[in-house]
N, C-alpha and C positions, 0 to 999 in steps of 0.2 A: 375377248376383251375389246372397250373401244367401240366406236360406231359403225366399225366394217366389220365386228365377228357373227354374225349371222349371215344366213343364208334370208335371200328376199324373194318372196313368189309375189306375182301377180296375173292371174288369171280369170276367168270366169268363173272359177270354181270358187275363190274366195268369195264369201257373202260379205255384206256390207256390215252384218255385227263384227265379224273377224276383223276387218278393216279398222274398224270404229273401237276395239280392244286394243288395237296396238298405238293407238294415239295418246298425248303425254296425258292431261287431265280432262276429268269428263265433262268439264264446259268446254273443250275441243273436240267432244266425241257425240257430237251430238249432227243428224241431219235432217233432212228435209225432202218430202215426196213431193212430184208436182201436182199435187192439190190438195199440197202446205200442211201434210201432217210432219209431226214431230217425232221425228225415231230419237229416242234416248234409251237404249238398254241400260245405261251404266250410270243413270241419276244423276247429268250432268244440271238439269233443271232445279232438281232441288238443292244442289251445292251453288248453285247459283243468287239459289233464294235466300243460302244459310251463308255466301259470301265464303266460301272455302274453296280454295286452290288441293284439290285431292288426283289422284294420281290413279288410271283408269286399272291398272292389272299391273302385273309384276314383269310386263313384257318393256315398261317406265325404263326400269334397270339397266334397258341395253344399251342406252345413248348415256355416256354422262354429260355431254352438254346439255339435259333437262335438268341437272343440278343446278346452273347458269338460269335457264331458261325462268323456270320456275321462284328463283330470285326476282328475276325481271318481270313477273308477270306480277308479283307480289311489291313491287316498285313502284310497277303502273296504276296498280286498283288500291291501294294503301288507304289514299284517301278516298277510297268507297268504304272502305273498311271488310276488307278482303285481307285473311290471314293462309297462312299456309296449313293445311291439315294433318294432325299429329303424325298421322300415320304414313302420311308422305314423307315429315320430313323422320321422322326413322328411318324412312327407306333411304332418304337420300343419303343419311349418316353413314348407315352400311355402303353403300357405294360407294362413296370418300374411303371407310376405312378398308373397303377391298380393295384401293388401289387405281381406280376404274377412273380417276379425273387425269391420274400421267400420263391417258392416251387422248387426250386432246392435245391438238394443235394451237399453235401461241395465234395464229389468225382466227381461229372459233374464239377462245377466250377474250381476245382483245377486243371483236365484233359484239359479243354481246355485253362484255363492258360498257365496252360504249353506247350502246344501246341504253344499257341502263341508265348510265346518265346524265340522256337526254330526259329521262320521267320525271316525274312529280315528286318522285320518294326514292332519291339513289342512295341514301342512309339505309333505306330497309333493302337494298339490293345488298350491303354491306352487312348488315344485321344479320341476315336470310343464311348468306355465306357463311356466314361466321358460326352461329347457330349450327348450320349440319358439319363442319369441320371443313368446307372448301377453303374455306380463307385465310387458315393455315397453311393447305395445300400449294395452291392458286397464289397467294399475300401474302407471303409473313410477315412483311416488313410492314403489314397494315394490322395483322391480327397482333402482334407482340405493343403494338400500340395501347390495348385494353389493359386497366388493370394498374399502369404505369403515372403516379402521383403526380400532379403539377402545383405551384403555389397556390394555397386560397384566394389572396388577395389579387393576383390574376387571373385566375381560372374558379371560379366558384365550383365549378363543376367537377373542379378536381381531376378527376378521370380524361387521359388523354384520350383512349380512343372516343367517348361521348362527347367530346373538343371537336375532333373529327367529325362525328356524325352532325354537332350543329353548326360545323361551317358549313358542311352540304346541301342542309336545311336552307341559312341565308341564300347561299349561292343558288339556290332554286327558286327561295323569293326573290331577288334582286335579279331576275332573269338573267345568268350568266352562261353564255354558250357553253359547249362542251369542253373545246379546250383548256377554258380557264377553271371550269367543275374538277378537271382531271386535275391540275396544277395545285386547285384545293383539297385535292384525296390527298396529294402525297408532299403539302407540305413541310410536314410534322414528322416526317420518318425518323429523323436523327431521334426523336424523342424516346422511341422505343430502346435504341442501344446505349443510354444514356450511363453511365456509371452510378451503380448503386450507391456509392458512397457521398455521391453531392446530392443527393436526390432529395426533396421535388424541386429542385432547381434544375435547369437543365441548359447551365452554360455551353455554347458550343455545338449548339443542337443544330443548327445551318446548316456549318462545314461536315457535320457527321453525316448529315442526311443525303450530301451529294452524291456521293457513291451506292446510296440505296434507291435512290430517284434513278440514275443511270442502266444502274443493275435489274430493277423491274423492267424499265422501258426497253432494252436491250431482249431482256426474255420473252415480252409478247410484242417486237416490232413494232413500238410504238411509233407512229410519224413524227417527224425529226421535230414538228413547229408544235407537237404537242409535248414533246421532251423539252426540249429549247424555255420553252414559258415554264413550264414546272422546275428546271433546274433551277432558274433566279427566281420565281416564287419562295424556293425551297432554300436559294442562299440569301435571299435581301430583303425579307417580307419583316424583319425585325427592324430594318433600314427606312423601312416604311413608317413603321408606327412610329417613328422619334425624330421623321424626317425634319419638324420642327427645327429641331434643336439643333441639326448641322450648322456647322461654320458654311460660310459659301463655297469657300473653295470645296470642302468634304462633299457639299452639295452636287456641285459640277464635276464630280471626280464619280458619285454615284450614276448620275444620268448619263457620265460615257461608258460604265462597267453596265447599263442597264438599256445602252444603247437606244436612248430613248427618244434622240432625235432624228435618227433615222427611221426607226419603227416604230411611232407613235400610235398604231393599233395593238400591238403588243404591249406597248409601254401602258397604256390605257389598262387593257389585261393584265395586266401586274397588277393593278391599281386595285383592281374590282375584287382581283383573289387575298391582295392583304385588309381590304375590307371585310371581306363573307370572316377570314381568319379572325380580327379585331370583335366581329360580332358576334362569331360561332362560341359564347360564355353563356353560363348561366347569370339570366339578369341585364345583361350588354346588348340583346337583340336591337333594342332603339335606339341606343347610345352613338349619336353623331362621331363623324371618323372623317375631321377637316382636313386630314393630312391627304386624301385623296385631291381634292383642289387645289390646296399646296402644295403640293408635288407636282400638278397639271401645271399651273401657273409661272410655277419654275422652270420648267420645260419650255413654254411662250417664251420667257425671256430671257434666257440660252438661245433658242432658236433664233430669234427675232435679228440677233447681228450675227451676218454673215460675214465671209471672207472679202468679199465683195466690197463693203464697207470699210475694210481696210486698206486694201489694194487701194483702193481709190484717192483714202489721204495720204498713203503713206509711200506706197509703191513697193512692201514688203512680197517675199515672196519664199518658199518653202517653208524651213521648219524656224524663221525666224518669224514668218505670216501663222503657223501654228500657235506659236507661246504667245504670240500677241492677241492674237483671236481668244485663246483661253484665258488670259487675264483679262479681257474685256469682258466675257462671258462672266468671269468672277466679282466683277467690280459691279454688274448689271446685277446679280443676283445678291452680292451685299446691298444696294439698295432695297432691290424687292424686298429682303430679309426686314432689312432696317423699315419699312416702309410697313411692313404685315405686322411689326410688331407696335409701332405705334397705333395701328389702326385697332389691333387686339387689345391693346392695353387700354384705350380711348373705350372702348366696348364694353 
């Protein structure tokens, strides 16, 4: 079982077909004499021509991180329009249902996650998975996502996990690094353990998901700054969309639970993942999402008075320079408010 249960020879005696059998898919298995013939025993040329990702001999089996792998190559060539091949992924089904993905390590899984989504198509890395049964294995809290009703009039799309797959989509057009892609996979958790009985409403869906964002990132080691952003993606990204409508003070009460004047590259990052989220609907792809600038803008003018500015007229100092500083902050940000919304109403 696993990618240490065989024995490995390498010697002279192996030929270069043998070598070239045990490799994952025959556009891998393919090499090159020095004057430039083409060894292909296993037609990796013609699946290349037919755009198939096939899997060179049953020797595929031994590693299950080619389950991964094979996802992500299927990630990468998407849009060449590279599919997986039927009979690979049977194979790969059977390897999931023999058991064969529990003997990977949370640093392989986590590495070619992440690899995946850096690609063009981390939706079909998702799809791929889910498809042969890894992402059950591997994801529950992302496969129990499929299937799971959301309102019409919010979601055209209905379907949370397809919610999923087209924030990932934005988040790829809108070139969003990885960490914030990652923050975008696992928004939405809470939504899968939703109670059947409010359903497709899914009050409360934030707070449920925090413990499901924690609990994956915990089982494959995720880095602390890529957990960190996915937990308040996952708790405040509904905070986002209605940012509008805060009072100031709710306002300034957000941007310190979202720590955003100290981490303003993060804070930013929040920004871009409750966008790809607002877009990721059937229909919403173009649909402007001001609240990202407004939200920015708010930030500037919080930031903008320091304590400094205080001390200076006042000569306050601890937590009496604290309360003063945030009601100053509050009263700067009632204007902004008051001032955004004449300029919007004039519009």
């Amino acid at each position: 079982t696993g990618y240490h249960g065989f024995m490995c020879e390498a010697t002279p005696v192996i030929s270069l077909e043998q070598d070239l059998e045990r490799r994952d898919l025959t556009i891998n298995a393919m090499a090159q004499d020095d004057s430039g013939n083409i060894i292909d025993p296993y037609g990796g040329q013609v699946d290349l021509q037919n755009k198939l990702l096939r899997h060179v001999s049953p020797a595929f089996g031994e590693d299950p991180l080619r389950v991964l792998r094979v996802a992500r190559f299927a990630a990468r060539y998407a849009s060449l329009g590279f599919k997986v091949a039927h009979e690979t992924m049977m194979l790969m089904q059977n390897m999931v249902n023999a058991g064969e993905l529990q003997h990977l390590t949370a640093e392989r899984v986590w590495l070619e996650t992440h690899k995946a989504l850096t690609e063009n198509h981390p939706d079909v890395y998702i799809e791929v998975l889910r498809e042969s049964g890894a992402l059950q294995v591997l994801f529950p809290e992302l496969a129990q996502l499929f299937g799971v009703p959301q309102r019409p009039e919010y979601h055209p799309e209905i379907d949370t996990g397809v919610h999923l797959l087209m924030c990932l989509q934005v988040a790829v057009k809108n070139q969003l690094n990885p960490r914030t892609r990652f923050a975008v996979l696992l928004h939405d958790l809470g939504k899968g353990i939703t109670p059947k009985d409010i359903l497709p409403r899914h009050i409360g869906h934030e707070a449920r998901g925090l413990p499901l964002v924690q609990t994956l990132c915990a089982r494959y080691k995720v880095p602390k700054d890529y957990q960190q952003l996915a937990e308040i993606v996952c708790v405040y990204h509904l905070e986002c969309h209605r940012v509008v409508e805060l009072q100031a003070k709710t306002l300034w009460h957000k941007l310190q639970q979202l720590d955003a004047l100290r981490r303003p590259e993060r804070f930013d990052e929040f920004l871009q993942a409750c966008k790809a989220d607002a877009q990721g609907r059937l229909g919403w792809e173009d649909k402007p999402y001001p609240q990202v600038e407004y939200f920015r803008q708010a930030r500037q003018v919080a930031a903008a008075i320091t304590p400094k500015d205080l001390t200076n007229a006042s000569g306050l100092t601890g937590q009496a320079l604290g309360d003063a500083l945030s009601l100053a902050r509050i009263h700067a940000l009632q204007q902004f408010k008051k001032h955004y919304q004449q300029e919007h109403h004039a519009s």
